[in-house]
Backbone as a printed PyTorch tensor [residue, N CA C, xyz], in Angstrom:
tensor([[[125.1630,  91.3450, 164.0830],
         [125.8640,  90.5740, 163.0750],
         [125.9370,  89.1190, 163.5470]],

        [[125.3580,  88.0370, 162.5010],
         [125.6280,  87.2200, 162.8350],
         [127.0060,  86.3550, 163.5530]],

        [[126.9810,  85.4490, 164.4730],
         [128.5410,  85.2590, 165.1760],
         [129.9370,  84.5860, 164.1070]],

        [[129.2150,  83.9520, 163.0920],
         [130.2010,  83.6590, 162.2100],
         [130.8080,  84.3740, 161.4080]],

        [[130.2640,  86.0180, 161.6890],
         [131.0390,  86.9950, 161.0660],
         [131.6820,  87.3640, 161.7810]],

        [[131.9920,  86.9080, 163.1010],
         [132.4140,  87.8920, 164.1880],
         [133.9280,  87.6280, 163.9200]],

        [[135.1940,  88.3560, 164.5730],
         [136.4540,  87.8970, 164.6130],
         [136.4630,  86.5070, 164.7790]],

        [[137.4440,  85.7220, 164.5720],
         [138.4790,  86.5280, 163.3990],
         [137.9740,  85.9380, 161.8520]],

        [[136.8740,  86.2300, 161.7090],
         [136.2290,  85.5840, 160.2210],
         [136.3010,  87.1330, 159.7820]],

        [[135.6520,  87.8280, 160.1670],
         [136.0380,  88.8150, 159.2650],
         [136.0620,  90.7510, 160.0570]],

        [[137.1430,  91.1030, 159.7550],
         [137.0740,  92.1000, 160.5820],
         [136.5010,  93.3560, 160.2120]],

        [[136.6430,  94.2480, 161.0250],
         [135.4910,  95.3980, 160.9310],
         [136.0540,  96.1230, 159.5580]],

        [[137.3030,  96.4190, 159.1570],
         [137.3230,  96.7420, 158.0250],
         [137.1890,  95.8110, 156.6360]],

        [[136.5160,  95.0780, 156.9590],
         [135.7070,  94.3970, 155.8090],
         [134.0110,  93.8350, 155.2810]],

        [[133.9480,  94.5670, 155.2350],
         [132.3080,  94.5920, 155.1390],
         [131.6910,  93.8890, 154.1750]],

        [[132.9840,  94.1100, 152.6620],
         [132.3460,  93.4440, 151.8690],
         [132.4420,  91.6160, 152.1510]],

        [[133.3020,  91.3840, 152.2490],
         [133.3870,  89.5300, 153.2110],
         [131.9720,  89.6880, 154.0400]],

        [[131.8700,  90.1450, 154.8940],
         [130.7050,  89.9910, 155.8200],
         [129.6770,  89.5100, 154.3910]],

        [[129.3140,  91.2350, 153.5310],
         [127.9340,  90.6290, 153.0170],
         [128.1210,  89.9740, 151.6930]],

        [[129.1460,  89.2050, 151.0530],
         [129.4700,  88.1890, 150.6060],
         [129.3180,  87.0270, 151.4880]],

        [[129.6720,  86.5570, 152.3300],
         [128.6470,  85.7470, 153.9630],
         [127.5080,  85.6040, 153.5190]],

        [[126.6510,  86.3720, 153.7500],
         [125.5120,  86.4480, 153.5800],
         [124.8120,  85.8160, 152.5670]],

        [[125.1200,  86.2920, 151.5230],
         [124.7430,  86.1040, 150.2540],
         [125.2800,  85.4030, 149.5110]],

        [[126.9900,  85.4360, 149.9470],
         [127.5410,  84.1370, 148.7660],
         [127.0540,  83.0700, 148.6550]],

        [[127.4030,  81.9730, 147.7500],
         [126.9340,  80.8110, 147.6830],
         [126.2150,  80.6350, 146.1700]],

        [[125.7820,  79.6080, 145.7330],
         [125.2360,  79.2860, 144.3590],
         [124.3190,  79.8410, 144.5920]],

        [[123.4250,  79.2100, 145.6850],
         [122.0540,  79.2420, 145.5820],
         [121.2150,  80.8110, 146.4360]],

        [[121.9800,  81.2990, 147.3370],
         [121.0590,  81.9570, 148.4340],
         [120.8730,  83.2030, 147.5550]],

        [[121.4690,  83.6540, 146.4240],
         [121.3030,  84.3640, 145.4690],
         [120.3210,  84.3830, 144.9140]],

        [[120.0230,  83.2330, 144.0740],
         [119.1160,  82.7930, 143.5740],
         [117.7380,  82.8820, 144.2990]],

        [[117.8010,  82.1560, 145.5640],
         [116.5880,  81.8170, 146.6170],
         [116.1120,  83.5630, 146.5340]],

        [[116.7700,  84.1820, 147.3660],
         [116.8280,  85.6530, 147.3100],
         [115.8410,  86.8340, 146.0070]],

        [[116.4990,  86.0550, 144.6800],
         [115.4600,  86.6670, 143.2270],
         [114.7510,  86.6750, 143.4670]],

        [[114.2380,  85.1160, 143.8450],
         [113.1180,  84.1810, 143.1020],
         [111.9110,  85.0620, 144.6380]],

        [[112.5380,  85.3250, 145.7960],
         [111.3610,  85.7360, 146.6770],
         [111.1300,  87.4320, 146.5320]],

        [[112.2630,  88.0030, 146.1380],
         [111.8020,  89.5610, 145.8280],
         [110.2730,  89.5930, 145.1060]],

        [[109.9120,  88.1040, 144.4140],
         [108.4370,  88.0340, 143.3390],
         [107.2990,  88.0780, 144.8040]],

        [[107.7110,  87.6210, 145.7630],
         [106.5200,  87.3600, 146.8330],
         [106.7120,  86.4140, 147.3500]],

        [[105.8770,  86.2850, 148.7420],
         [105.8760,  85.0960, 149.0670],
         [106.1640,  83.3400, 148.1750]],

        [[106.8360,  82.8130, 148.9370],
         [107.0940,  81.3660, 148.1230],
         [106.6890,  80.2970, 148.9040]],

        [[106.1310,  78.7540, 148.4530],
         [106.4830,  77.8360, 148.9390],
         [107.9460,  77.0080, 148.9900]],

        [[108.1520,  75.9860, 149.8110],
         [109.5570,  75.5100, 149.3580],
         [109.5770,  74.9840, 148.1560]],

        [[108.6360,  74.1880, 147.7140],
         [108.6320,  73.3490, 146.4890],
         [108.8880,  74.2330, 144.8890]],

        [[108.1800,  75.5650, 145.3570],
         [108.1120,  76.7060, 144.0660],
         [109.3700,  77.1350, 144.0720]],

        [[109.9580,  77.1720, 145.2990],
         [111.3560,  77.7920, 145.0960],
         [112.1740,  76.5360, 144.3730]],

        [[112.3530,  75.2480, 144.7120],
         [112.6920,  74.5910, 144.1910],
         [112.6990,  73.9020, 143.2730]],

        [[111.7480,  74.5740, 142.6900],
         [111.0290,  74.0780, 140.9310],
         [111.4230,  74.9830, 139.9810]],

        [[112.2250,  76.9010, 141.1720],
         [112.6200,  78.1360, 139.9260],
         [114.0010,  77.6970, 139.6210]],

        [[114.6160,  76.9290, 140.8200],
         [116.2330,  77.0030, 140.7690],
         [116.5820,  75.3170, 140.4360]],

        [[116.4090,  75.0610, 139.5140],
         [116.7730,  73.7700, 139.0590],
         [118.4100,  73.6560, 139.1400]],

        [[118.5600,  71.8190, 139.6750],
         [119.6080,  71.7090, 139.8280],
         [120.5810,  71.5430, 141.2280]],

        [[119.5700,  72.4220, 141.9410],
         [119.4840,  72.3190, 143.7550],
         [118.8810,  70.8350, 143.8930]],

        [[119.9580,  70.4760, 145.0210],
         [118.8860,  69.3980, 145.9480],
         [118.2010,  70.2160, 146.8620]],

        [[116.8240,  69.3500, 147.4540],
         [116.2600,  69.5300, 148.6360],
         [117.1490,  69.7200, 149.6600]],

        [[118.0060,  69.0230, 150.0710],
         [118.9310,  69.1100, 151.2720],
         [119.4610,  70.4480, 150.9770]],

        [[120.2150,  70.6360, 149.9380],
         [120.8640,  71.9880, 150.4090],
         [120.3680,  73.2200, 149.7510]],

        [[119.0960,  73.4020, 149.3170],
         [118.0000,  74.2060, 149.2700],
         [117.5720,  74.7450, 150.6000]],

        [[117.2790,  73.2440, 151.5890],
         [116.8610,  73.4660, 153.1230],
         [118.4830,  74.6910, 153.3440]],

        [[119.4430,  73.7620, 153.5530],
         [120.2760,  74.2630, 154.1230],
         [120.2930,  75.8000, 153.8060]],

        [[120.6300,  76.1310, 152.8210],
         [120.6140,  77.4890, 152.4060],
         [119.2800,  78.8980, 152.8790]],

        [[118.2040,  77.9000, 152.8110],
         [117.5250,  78.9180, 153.0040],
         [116.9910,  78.9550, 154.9700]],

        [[117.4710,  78.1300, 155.8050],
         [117.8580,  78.0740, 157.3430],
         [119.0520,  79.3980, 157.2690]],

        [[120.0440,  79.2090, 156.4940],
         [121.0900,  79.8930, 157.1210],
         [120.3810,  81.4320, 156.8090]],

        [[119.7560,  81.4400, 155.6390],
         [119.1430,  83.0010, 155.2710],
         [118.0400,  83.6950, 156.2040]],

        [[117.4250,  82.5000, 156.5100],
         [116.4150,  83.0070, 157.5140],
         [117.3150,  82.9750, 158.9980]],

        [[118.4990,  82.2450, 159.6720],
         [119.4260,  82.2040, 161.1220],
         [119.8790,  83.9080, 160.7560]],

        [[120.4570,  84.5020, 159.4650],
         [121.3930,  85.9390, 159.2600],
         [119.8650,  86.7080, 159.0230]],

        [[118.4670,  86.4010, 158.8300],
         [117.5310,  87.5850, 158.8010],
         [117.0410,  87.9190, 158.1010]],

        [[117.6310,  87.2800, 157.1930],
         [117.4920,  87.8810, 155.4020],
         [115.8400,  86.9720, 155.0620]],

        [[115.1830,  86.2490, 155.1420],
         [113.9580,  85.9870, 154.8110],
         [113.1250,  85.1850, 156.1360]],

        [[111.9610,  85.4110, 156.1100],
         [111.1910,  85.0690, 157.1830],
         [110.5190,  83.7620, 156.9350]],

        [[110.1740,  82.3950, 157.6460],
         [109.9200,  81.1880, 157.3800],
         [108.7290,  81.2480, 158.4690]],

        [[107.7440,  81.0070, 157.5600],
         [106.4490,  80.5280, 158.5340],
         [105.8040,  79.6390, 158.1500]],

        [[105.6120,  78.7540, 159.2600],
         [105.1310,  77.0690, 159.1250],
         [103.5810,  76.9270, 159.4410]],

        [[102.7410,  76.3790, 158.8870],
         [101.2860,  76.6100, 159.2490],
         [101.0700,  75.5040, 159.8690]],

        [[100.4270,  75.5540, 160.7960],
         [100.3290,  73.3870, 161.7930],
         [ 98.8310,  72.8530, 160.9750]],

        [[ 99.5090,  72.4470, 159.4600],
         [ 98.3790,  71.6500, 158.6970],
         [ 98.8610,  70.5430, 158.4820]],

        [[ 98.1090,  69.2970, 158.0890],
         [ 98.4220,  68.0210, 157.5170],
         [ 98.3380,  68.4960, 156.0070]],

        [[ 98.9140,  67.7920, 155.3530],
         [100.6020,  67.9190, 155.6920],
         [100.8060,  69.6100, 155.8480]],

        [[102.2800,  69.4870, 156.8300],
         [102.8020,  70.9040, 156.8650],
         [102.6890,  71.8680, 155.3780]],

        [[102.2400,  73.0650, 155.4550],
         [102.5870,  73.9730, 154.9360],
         [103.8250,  75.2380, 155.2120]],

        [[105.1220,  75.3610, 154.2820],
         [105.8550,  76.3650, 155.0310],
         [105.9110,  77.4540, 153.6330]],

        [[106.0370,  78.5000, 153.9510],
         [106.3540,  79.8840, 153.4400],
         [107.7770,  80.2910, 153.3180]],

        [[108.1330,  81.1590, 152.5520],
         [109.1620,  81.8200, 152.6830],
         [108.6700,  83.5310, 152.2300]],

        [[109.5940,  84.1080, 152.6450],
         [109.4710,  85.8190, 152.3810],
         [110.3890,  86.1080, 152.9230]],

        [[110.9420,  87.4110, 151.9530],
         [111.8670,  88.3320, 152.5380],
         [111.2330,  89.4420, 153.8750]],

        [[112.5620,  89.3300, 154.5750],
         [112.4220,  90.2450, 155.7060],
         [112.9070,  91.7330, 155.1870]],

        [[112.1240,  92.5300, 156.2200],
         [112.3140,  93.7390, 155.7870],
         [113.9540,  93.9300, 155.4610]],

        [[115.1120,  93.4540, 156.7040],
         [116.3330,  93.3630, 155.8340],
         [116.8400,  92.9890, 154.7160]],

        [[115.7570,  91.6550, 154.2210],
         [116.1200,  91.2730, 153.0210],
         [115.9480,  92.0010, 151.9280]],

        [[114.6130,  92.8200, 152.4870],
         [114.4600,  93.8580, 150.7870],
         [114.8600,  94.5420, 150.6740]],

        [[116.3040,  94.9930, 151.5770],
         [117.1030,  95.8050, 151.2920],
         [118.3640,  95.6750, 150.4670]],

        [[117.9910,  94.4590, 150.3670],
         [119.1660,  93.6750, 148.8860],
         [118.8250,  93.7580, 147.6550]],

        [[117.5790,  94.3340, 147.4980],
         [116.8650,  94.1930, 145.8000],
         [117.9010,  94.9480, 145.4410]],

        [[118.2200,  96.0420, 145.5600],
         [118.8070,  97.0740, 144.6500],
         [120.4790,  96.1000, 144.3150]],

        [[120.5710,  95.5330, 145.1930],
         [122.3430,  94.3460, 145.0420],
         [121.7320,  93.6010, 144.1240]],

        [[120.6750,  92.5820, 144.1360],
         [120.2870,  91.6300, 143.6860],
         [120.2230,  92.2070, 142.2600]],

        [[119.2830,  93.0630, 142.0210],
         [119.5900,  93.6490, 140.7690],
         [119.9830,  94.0890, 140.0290]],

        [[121.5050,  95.1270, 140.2680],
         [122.4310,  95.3770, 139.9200],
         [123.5230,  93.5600, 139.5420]],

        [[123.4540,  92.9230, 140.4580],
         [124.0020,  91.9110, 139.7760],
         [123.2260,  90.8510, 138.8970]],

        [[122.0970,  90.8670, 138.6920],
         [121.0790,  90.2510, 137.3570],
         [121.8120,  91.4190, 136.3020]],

        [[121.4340,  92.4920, 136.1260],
         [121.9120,  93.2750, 134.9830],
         [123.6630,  92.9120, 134.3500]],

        [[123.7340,  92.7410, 135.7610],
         [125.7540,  93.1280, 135.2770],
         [125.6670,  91.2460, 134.8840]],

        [[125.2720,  90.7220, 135.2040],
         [125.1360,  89.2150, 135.0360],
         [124.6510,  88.9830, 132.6340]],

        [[123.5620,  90.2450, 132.8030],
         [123.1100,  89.8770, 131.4810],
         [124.0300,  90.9610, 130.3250]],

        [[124.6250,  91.8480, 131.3390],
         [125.5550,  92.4290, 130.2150],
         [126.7010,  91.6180, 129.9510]],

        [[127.0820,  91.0430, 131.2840],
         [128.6640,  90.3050, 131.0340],
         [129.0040,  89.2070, 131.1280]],

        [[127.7680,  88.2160, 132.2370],
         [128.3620,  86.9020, 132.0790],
         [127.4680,  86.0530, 130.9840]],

        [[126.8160,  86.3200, 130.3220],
         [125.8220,  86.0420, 129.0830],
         [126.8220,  86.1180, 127.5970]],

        [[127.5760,  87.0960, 127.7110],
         [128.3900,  88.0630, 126.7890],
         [129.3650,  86.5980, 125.8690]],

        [[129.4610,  86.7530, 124.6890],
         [130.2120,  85.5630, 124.2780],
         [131.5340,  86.1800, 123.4400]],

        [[131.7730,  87.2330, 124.1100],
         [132.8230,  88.3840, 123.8410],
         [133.5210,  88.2290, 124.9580]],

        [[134.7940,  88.1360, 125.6100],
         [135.7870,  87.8530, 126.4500],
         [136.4350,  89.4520, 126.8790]],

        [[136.3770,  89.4770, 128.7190],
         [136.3560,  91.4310, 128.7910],
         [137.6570,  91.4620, 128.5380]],

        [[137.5450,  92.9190, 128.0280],
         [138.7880,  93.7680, 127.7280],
         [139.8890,  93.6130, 128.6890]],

        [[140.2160,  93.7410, 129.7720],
         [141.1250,  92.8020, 130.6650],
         [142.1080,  91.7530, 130.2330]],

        [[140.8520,  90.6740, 129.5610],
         [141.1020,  89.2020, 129.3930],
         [142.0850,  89.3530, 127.8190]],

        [[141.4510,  90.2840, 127.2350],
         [142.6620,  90.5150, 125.8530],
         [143.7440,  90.9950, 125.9710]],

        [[144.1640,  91.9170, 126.5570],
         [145.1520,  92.8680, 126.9080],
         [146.5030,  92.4570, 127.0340]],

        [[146.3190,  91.2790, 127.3220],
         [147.9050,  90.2260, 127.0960],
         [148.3280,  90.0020, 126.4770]]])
């Protein structure tokens, strides 16, 4: 586990904090979709998720590849070429990733307000 999960950020009976860590954030979600398709360049990733800067595009996808979750390989060409791909840990998030695209197009798409939100 990465050390910024370690005490006292989040303790062993909380798992879901840990992989909210991981994954929270605007973008590492996103980054995450967009590579379940395959390999990416940086620029392709940053051309699916409009609205990201470069800076914290970089940032986001360092911290994903520092926790494991996608693999970064740099080719020594003029100019640099870099890659992204999920790591075998990472493709163990499709089934998260996708369960929250669905629950995303049933409910946060929805222009109906949840049952919860009426009940008052």
């Amino acid at each position: 586990m990465p050390p910024r999960f370690q005490e006292p950020y989040c303790s062993a009976g909380c798992p879901v904090e840990a992989a909210l860590g991981l994954i929270g954030g605007k973008w590492k979600g996103i980054a995450l979709y967009h590579l379940m398709s395959g390999t990416l360049r940086f620029n392709e990733i940053r051309r699916r998720t409009p609205g990201v800067t470069q800076r914290m595009l970089t940032t986001q996808l360092r911290e994903l590849e520092a926790d494991g979750l996608i693999v970064r390989v740099v080719y020594p060409e003029v100019p640099p070429r870099v890659e992204y791909s999920l790591s075998a840990k990472g493709k163990t998030l499709e089934p998260v990733i996708m369960a929250l695209k669905s629950w995303g197009e049933t409910h946060a798409r929805s222009p109906q307000p949840f049952a919860a939100d009426t009940a008052a």
